[in-house]
Biotite code that builds the C-alpha atoms (Angstrom):
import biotite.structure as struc

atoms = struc.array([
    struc.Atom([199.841, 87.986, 154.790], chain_id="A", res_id=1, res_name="UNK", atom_name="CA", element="C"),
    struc.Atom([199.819, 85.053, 152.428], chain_id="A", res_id=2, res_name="UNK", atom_name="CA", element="C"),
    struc.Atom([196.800, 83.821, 153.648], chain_id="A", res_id=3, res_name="UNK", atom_name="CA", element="C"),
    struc.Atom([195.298, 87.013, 153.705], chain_id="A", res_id=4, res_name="UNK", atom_name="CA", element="C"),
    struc.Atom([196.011, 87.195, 149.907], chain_id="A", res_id=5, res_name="UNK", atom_name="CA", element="C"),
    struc.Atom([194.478, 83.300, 149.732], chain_id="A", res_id=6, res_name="UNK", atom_name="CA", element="C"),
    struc.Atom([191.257, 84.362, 151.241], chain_id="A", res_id=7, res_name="UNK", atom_name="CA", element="C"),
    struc.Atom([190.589, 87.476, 149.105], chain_id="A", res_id=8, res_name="UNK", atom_name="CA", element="C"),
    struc.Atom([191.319, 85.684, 146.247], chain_id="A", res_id=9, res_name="UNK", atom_name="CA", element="C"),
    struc.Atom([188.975, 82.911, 147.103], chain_id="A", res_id=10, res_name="UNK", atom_name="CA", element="C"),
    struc.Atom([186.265, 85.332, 147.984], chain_id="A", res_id=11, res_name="UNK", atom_name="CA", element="C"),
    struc.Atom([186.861, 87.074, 144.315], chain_id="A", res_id=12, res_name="UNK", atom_name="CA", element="C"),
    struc.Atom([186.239, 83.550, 142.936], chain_id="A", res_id=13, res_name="UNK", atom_name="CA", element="C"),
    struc.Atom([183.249, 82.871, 144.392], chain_id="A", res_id=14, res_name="UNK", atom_name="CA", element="C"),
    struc.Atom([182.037, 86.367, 143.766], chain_id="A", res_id=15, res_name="UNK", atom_name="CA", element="C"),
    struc.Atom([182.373, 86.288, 140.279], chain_id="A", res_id=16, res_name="UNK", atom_name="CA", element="C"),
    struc.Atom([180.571, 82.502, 140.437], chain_id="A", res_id=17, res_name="UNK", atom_name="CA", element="C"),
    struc.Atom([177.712, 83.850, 142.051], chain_id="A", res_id=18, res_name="UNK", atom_name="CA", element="C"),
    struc.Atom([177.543, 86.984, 139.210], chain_id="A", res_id=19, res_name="UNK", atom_name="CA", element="C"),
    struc.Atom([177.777, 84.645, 136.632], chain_id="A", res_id=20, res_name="UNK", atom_name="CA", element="C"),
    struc.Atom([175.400, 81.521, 137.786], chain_id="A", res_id=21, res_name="UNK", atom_name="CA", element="C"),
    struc.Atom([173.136, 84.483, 138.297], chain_id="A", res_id=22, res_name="UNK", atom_name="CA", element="C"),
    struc.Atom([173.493, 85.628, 134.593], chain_id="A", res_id=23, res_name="UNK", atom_name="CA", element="C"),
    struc.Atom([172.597, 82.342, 133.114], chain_id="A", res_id=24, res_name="UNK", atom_name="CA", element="C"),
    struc.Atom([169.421, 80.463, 132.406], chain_id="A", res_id=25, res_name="UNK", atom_name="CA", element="C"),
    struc.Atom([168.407, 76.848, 132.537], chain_id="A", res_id=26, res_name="UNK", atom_name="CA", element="C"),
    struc.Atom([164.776, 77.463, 131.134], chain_id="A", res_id=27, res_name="UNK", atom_name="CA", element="C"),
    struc.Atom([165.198, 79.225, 127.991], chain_id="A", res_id=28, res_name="UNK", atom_name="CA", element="C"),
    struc.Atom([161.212, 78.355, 127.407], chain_id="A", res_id=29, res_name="UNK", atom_name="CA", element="C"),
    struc.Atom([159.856, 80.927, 125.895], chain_id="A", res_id=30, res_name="UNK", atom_name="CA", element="C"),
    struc.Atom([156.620, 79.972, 127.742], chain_id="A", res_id=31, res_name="UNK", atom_name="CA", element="C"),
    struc.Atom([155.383, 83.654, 129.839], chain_id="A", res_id=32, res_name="UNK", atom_name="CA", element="C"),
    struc.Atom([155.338, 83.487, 133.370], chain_id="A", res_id=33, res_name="UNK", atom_name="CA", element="C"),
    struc.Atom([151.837, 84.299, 134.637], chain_id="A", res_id=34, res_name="UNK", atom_name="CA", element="C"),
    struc.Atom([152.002, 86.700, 137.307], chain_id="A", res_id=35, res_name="UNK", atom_name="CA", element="C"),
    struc.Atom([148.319, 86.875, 139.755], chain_id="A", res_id=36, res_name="UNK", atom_name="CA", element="C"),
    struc.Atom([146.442, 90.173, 139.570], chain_id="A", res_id=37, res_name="UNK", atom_name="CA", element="C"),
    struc.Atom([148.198, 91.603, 136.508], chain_id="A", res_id=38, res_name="UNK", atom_name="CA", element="C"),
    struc.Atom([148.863, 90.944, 132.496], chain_id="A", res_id=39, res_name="UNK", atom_name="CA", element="C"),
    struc.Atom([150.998, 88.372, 131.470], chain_id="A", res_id=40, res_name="UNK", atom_name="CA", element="C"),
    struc.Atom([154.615, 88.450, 131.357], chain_id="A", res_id=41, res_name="UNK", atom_name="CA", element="C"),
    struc.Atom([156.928, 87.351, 128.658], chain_id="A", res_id=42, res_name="UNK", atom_name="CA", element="C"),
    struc.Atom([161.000, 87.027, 128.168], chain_id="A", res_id=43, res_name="UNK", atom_name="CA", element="C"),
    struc.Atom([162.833, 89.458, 126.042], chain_id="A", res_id=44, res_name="UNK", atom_name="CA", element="C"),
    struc.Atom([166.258, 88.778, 124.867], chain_id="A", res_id=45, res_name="UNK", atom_name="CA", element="C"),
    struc.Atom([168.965, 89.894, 122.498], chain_id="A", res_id=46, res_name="UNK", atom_name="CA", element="C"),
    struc.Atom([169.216, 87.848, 119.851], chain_id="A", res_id=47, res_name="UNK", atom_name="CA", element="C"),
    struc.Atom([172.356, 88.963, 116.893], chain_id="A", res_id=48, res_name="UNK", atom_name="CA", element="C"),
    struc.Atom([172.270, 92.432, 118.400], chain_id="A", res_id=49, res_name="UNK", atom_name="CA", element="C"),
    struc.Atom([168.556, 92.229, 117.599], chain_id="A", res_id=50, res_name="UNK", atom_name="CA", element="C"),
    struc.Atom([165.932, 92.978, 120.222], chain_id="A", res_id=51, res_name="UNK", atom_name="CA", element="C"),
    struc.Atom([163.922, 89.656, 120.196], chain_id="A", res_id=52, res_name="UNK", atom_name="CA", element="C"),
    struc.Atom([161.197, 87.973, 122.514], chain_id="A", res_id=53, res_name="UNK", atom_name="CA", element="C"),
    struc.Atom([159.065, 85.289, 122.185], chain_id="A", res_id=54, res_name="UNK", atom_name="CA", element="C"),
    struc.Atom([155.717, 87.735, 121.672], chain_id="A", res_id=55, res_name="UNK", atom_name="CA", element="C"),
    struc.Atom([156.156, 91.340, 120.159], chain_id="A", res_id=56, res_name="UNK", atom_name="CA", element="C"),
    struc.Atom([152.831, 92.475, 120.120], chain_id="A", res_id=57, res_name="UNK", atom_name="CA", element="C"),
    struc.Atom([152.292, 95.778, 121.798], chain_id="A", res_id=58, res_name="UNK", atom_name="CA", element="C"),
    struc.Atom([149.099, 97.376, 123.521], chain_id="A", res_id=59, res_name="UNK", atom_name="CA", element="C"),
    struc.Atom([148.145, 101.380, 122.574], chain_id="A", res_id=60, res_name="UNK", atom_name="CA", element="C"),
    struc.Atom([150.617, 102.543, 124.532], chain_id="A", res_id=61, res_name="UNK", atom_name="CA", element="C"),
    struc.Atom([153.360, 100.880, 122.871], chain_id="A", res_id=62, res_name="UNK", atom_name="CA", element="C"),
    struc.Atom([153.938, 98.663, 126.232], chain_id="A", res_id=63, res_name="UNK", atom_name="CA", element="C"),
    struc.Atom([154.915, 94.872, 125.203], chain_id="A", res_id=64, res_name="UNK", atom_name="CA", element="C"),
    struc.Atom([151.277, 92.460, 126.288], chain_id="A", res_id=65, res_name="UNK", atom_name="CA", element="C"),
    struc.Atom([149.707, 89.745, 124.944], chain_id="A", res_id=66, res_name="UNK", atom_name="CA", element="C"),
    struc.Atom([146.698, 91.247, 123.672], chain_id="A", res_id=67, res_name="UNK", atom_name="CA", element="C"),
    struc.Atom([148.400, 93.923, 122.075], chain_id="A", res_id=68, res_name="UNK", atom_name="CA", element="C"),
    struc.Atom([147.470, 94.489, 118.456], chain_id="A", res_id=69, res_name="UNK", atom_name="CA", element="C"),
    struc.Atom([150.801, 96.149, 117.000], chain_id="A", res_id=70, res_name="UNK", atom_name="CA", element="C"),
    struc.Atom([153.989, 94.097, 116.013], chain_id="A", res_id=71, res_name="UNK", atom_name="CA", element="C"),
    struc.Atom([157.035, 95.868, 116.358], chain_id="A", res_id=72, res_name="UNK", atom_name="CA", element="C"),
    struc.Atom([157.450, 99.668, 117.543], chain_id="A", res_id=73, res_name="UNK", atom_name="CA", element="C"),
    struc.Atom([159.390, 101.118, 114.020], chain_id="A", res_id=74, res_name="UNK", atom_name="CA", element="C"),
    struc.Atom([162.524, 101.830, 115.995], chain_id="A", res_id=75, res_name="UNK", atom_name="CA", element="C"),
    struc.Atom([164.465, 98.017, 116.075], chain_id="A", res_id=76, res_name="UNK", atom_name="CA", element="C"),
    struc.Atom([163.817, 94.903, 114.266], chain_id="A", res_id=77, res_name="UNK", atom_name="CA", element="C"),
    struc.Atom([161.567, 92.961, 115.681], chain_id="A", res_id=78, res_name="UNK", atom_name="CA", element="C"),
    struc.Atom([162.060, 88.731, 115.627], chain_id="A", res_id=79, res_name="UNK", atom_name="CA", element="C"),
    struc.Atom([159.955, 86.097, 116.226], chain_id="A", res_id=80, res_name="UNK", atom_name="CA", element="C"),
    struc.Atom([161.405, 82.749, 117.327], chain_id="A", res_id=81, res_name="UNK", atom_name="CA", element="C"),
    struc.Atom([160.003, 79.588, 118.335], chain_id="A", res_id=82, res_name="UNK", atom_name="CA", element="C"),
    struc.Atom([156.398, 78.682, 117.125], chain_id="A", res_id=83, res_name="UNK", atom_name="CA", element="C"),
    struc.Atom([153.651, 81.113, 117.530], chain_id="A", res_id=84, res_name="UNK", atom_name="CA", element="C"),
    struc.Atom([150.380, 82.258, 116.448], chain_id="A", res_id=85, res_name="UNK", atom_name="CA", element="C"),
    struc.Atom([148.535, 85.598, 115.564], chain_id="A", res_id=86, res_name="UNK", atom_name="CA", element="C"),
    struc.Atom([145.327, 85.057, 116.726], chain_id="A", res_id=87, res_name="UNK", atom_name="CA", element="C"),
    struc.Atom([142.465, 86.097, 114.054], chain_id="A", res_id=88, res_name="UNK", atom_name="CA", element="C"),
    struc.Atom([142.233, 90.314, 114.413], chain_id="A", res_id=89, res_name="UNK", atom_name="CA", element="C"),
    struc.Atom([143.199, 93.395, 112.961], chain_id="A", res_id=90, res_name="UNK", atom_name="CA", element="C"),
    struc.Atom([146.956, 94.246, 113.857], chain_id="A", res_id=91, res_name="UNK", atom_name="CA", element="C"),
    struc.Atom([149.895, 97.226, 112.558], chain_id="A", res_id=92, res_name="UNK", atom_name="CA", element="C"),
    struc.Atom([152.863, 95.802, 111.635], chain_id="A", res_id=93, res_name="UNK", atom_name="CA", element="C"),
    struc.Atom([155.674, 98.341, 112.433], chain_id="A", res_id=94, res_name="UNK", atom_name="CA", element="C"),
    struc.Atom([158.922, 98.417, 111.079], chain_id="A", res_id=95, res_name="UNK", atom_name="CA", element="C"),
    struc.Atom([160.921, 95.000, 109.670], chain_id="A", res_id=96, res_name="UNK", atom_name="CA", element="C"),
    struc.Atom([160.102, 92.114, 111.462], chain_id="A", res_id=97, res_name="UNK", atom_name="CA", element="C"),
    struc.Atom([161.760, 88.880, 110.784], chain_id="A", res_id=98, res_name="UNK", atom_name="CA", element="C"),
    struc.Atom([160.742, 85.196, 111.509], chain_id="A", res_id=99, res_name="UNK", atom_name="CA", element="C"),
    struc.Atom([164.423, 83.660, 112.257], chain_id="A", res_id=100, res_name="UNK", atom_name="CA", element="C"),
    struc.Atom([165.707, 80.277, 111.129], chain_id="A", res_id=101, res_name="UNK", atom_name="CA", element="C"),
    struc.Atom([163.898, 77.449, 112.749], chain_id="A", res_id=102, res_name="UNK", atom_name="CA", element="C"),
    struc.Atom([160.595, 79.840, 113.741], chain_id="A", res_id=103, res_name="UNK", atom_name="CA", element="C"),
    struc.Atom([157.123, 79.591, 112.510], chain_id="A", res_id=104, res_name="UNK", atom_name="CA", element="C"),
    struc.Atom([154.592, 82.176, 112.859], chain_id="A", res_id=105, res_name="UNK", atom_name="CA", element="C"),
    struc.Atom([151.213, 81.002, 111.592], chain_id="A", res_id=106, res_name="UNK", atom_name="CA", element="C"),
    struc.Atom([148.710, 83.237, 110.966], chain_id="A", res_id=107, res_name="UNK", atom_name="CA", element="C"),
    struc.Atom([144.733, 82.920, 111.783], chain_id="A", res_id=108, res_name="UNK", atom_name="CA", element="C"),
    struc.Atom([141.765, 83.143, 108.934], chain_id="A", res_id=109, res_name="UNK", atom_name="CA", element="C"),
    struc.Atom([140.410, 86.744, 108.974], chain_id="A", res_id=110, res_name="UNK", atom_name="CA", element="C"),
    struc.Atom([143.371, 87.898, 110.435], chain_id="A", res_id=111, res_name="UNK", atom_name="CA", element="C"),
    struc.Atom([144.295, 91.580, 108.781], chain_id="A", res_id=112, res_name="UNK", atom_name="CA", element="C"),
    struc.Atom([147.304, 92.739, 109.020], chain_id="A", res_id=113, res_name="UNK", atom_name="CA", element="C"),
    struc.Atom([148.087, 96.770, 108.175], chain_id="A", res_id=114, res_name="UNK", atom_name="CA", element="C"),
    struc.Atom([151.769, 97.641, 106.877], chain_id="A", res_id=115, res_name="UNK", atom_name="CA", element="C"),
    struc.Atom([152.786, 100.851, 108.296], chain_id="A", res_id=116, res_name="UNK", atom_name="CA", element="C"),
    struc.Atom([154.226, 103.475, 105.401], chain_id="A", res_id=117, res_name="UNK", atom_name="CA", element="C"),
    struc.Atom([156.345, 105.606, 107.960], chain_id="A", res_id=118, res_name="UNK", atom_name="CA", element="C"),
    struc.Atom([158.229, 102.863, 108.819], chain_id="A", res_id=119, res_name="UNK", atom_name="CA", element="C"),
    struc.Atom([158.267, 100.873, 105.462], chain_id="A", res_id=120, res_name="UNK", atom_name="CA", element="C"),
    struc.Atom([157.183, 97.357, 107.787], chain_id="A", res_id=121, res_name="UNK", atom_name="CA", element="C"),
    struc.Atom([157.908, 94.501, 105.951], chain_id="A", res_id=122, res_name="UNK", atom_name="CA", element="C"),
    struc.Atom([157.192, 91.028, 107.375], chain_id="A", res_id=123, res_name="UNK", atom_name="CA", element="C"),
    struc.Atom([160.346, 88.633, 106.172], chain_id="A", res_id=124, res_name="UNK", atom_name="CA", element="C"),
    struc.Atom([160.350, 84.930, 106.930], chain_id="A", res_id=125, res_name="UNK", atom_name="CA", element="C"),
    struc.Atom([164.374, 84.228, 107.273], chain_id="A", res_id=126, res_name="UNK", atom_name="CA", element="C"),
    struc.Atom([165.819, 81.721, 105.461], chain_id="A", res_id=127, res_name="UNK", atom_name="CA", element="C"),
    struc.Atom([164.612, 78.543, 108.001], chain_id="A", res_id=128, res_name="UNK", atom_name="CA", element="C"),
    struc.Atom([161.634, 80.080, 108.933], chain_id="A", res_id=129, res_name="UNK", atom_name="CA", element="C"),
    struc.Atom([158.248, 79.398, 107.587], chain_id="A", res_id=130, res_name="UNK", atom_name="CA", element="C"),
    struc.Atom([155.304, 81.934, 107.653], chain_id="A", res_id=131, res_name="UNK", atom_name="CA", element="C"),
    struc.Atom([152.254, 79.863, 107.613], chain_id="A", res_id=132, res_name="UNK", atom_name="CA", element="C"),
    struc.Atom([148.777, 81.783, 106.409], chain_id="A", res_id=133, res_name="UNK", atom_name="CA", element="C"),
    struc.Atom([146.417, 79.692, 105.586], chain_id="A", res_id=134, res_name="UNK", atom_name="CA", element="C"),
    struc.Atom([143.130, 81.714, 105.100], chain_id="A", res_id=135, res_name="UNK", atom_name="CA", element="C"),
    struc.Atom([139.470, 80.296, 103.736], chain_id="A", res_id=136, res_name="UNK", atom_name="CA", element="C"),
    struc.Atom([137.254, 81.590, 100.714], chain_id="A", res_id=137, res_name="UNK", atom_name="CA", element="C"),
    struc.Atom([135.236, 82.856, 103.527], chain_id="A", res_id=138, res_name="UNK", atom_name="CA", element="C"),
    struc.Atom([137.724, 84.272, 105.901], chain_id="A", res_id=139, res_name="UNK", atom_name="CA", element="C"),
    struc.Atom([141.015, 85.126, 103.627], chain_id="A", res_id=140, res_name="UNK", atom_name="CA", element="C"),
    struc.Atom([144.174, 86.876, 105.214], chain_id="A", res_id=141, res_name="UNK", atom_name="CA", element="C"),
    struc.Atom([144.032, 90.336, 103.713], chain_id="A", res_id=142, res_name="UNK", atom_name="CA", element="C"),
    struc.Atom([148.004, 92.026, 103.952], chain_id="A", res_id=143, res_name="UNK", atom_name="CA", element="C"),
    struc.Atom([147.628, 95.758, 102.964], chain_id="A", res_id=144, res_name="UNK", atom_name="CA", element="C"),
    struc.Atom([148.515, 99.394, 103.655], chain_id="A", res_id=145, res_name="UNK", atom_name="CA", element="C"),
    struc.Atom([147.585, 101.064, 106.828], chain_id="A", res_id=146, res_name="UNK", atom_name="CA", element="C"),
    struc.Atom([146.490, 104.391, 104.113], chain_id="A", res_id=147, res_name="UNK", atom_name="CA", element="C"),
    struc.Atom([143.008, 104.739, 104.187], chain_id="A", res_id=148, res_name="UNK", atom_name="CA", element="C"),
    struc.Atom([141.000, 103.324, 101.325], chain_id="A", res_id=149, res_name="UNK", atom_name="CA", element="C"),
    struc.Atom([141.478, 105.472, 98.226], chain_id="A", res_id=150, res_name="UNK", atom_name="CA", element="C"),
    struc.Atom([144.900, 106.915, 99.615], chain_id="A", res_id=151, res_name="UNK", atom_name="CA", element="C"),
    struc.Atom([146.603, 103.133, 98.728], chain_id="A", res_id=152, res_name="UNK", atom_name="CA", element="C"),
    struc.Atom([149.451, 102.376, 96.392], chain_id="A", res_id=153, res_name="UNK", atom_name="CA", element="C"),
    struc.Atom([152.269, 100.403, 95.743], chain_id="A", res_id=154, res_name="UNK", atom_name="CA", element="C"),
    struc.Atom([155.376, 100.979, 97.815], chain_id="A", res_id=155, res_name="UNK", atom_name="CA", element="C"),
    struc.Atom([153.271, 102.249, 101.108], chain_id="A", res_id=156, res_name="UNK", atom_name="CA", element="C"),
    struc.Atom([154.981, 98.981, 102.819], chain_id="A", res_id=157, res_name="UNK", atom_name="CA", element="C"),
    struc.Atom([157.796, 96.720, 102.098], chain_id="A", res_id=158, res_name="UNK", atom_name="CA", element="C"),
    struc.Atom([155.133, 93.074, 102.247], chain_id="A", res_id=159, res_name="UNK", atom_name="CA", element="C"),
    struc.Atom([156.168, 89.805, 103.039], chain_id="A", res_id=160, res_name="UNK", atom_name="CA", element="C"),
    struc.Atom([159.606, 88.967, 101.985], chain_id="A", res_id=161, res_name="UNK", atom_name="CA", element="C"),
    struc.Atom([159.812, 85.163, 101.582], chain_id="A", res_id=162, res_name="UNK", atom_name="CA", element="C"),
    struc.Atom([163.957, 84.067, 101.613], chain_id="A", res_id=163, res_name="UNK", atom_name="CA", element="C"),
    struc.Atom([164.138, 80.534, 100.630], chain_id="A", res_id=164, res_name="UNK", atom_name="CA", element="C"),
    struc.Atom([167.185, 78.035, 100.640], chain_id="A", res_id=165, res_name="UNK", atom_name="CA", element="C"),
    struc.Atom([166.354, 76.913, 97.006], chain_id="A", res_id=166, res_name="UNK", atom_name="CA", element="C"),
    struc.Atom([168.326, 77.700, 93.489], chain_id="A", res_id=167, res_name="UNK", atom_name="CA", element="C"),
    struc.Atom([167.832, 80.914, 91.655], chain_id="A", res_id=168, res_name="UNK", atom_name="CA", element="C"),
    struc.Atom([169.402, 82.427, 89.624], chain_id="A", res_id=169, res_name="UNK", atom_name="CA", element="C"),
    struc.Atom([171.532, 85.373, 91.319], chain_id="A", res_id=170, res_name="UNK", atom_name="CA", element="C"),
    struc.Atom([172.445, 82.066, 93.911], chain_id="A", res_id=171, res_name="UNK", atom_name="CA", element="C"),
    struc.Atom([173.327, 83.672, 96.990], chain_id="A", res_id=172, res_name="UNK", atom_name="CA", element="C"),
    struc.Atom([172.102, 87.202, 97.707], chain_id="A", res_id=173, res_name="UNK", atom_name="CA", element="C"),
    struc.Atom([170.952, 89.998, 100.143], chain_id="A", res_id=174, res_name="UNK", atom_name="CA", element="C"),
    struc.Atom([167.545, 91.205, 99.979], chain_id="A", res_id=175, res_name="UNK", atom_name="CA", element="C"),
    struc.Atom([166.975, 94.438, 98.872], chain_id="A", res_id=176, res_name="UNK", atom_name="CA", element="C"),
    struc.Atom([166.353, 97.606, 100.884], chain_id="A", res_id=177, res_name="UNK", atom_name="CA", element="C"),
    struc.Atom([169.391, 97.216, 103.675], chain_id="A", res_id=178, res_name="UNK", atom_name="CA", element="C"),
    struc.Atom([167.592, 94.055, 105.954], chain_id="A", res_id=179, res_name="UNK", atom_name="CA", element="C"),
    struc.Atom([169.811, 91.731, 107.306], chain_id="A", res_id=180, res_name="UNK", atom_name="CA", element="C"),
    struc.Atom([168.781, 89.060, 105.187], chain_id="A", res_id=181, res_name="UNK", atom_name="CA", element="C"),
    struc.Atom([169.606, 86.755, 102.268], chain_id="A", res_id=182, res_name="UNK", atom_name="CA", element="C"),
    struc.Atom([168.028, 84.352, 100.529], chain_id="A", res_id=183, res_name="UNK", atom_name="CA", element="C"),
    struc.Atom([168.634, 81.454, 98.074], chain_id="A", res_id=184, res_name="UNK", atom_name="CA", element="C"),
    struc.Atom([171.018, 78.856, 98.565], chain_id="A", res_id=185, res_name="UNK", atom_name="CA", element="C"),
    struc.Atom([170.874, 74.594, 97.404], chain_id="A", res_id=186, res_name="UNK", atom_name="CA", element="C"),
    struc.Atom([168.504, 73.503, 98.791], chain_id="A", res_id=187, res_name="UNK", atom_name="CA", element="C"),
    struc.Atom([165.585, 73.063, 96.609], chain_id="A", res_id=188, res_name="UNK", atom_name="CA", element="C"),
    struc.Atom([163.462, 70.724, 98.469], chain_id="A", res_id=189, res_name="UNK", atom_name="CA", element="C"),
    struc.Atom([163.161, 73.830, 100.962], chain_id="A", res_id=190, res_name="UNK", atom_name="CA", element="C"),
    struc.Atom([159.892, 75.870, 101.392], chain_id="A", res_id=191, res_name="UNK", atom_name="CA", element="C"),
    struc.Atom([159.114, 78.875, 103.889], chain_id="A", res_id=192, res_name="UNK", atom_name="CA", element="C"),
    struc.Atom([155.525, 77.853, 104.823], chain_id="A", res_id=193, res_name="UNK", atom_name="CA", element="C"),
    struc.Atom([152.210, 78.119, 103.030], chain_id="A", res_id=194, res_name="UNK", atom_name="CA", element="C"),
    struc.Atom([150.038, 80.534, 101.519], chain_id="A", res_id=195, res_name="UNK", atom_name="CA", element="C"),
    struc.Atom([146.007, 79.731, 100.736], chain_id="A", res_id=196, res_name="UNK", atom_name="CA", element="C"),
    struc.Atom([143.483, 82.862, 100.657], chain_id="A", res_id=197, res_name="UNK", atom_name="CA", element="C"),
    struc.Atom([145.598, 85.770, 101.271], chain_id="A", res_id=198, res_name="UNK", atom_name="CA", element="C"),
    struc.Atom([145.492, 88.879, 99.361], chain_id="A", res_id=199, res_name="UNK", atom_name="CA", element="C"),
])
């Protein structure tokens, strides 16, 4: 009987081993895996609760791809992490969507990106993260409303939301509007990116 008891409780060990090594991952690149015949697939993961990957776009039928031209889907907040690049084009942006500590997202000249007034999108470079848009006189990077022409106005979107580690003068403090966010802190040789030719 005791050894009975020995094995099963051996067998539970390894059991749960197996679950767990299975759970885990050594390559945490955010790299996509190509996979012959079909799009491209990348990694999603949670991140703070947050739904997070290393590409958000979505295609038309609100299907995470590469060639997508929406970011976000309205419903969750959207993150980007690691280094990455929107390629020059016209894209939505949908919702909040945060560049987290330690990410970069660098926009292309020409690029234009469309803030969504149903879902009040707001792009909002974390506190460590650095939104990079670095348009030319010839090709700026133009953020607006997705209204029509004529039908625009202030407060369609919530815009880009820059939250620095520098002094100010409320020191530290939540962003306005409910994100997750704060900004300011004392670090004032800190700077979330660069901005040339955007309007």
């Amino acid at each position: 009987m005791m050894n009975k008891m020995y094995f099963l409780g051996c067998m539970g060990i390894l059991a749960a081993s197996a679950m767990l090594s299975s759970c885990s991952s050594d390559n945490d690149d955010p790299t996509p895996s190509p996979n012959p015949g079909s799009e491209v697939v990348y990694k999603w993961t949670t991140n703070g609760g947050l739904k997070a990957c290393d590409h958000i776009l979505f295609g038309t039928d609100d299907k995470e791809n590469a060639n997508g031209t929406q970011i976000g889907n309205g419903d969750q907040e959207f993150v980007f992490t690691g280094k990455q690049t929107l390629k020059k084009g016209t894209y939505l942006l949908k919702g909040w969507v945060y560049i987290a500590d330690g990410a970069e997202l660098t926009i292309e000249p020409g690029t234009i990106i469309k803030g969504d007034k149903q879902t009040k999108a707001a792009l909002i470079a974390e506190r460590g993260g650095k939104l990079i848009a670095k348009g030319t006189a010839t090709e700026p990077i133009v953020f607006t409303s997705e209204e029509v022409a004529g039908s625009r106005k202030p407060g369609d979107w919530g815009g880009i939301i820059l939250c620095g580690k520098a002094k100010n003068n409320q020191t530290e403090q939540q962003i306005e509007g409910g994100p997750r966010t704060k900004h300011g802190g004392a670090d004032d040789a800190d700077n979330s990116g660069a901005l040339s030719y955007v309007r």
